[in-house]
C-alpha positions, 0 to 999 in steps of 0.5 A: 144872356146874350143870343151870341154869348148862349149859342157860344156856349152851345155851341155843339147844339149850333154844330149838330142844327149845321149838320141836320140841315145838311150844311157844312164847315170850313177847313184849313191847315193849322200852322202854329208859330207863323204870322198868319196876317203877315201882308208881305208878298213872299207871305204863304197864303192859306186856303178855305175849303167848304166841305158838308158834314156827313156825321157826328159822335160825342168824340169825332165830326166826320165830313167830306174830304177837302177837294177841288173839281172832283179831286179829294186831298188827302191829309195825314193822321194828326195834321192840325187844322183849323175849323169854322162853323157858321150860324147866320153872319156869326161864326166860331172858329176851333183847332182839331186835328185828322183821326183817320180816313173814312170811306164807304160813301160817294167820295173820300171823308175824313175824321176830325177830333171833337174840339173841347171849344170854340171862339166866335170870331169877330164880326166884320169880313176882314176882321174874322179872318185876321182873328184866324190868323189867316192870309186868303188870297187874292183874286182879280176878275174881269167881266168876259168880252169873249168867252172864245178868248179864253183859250190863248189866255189859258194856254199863256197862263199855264206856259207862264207858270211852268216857265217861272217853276222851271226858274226862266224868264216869263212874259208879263201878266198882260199875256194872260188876259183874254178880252175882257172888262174892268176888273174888280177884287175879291179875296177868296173866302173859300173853296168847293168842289167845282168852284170858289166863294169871294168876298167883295168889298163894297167899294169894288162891288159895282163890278159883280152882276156886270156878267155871267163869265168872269175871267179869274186870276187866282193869286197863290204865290209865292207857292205857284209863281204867278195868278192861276188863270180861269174861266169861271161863271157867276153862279150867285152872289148877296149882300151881308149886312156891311155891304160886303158882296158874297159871290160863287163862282163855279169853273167852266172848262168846255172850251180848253178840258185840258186846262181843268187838268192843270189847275188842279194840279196847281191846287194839289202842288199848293195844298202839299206846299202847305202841308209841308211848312 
């Protein structure tokens, strides 16, 4: 029997090595009957977020609450979402839905329904997450030129969102860009705690380990009106097998501390729009 074909079908001996070794899985919000692939600009995006395991039972898989910069997020009793293992450069996809809250450790979790089975998904980067019937955001990044820069363009970036919310007239995306390099595209394949993963395509890849600061422009419209502006640092970044880079990076906000309280409202106003659809 294939090794790919055995460990589909073993898949809850796949899921407990994950949560042995102290790994995690991915989660985002099911929404049944839309087009996940739709391109189009008006088109909601959906967001991965990475979270660690922190228990199994034959019927429930707890694990650490979906958050971002310290913030957990909370999520209804039967909200629907899709999960993710992954084993190497394999990974398996499953719907469950949220049986409750779960406290007593250092932060939120929260308890999931054992899926009945799992899908692999298909092998290439872009392919597996057309096969969830995911849109992932974009992400632009621009090598820093001058950390101190940051400042004016977080400023600009939050007056730009609030204008546009607000329905006025905003200045134009060039306002937002500190001094900065070339820039280059990621899609966000994930979300953590203090940071993000991107997959970078290999004809954009040249652009990564060019700096350790990047500015970030994290593109979740139409749900926030314009790009959310970061500073974020190269925390680490591998090549798969298709050449395709994966890259962490992780926020920084020493500059402008206040401007770590408005992304994390932007994120928290994008996971309740994506709640309510």
């Amino acid at each position: 029997m294939p090794a790919i074909r055995s460990r589909t079908e073993r898949w809850r001996d796949c899921l407990w090595n994950i949560y042995e070794r102290g790994g995690g899985i991915e989660l985002a919000v099911d929404r049944p009957g839309r087009d996940y692939t739709e391109e189009a600009d008006d088109a909601p995006r959906d967001l991965l977020w990475r979270v660690r395991m922190l228990g199994l039972s034959e019927d429930e898989i707890l694990c650490e609450a979906p958050g971002a910069l310290g913030t957990s997020f909370t999520f209804g009793q039967g909200q629907g979402l899709i999960g993710i293992m992954a084993v190497g450069q394999n990974r398996w996809t499953f719907r469950t839905s949220v049986l409750g809250q779960a406290s007593g450790g250092p932060r939120p979790g929260l308890r999931l329904r054992m899926p009945e089975r799992v899908d692999r998904c298909q092998r290439r980067s872009h392919a597996r997450y057309q096969t969830l019937r995911l849109s992932l955001p974009t992400v632009r990044c621009y090598p820093l030129l001058d950390p101190a820069s940051t400042v004016a363009a977080e400023i600009a970036c939050r007056a730009r969102i609030e204008t546009l919310a607000a329905g006025g007239e905003a200045s134009s995306e060039a306002a937002m860009l500190p001094e900065v390099g070339t820039a280059f595209q990621g899609q966000l394949s994930n979300i953590g705690g203090g940071g993000v993963g991107l997959v970078v395509d290999r004809s954009e890849s040249r652009g990564v380990e060019g700096s350790r600061l990047y500015w970030l422009l994290i593109d979740l419209r139409p749900d926030i009106p314009a790009p959310i502006g970061v500073t974020a640092r190269l925390a680490h970044s591998h090549m798969d097998s298709e050449q395709q880079v994966h890259v962490g990076m992780a926020f920084e906000f020493g500059l402008n501390p206040s401007h770590r309280a408005f992304v994390i409202a932007q994120i928290q106003h994008f996971v309740q729009k994506s709640l309510e659809r």
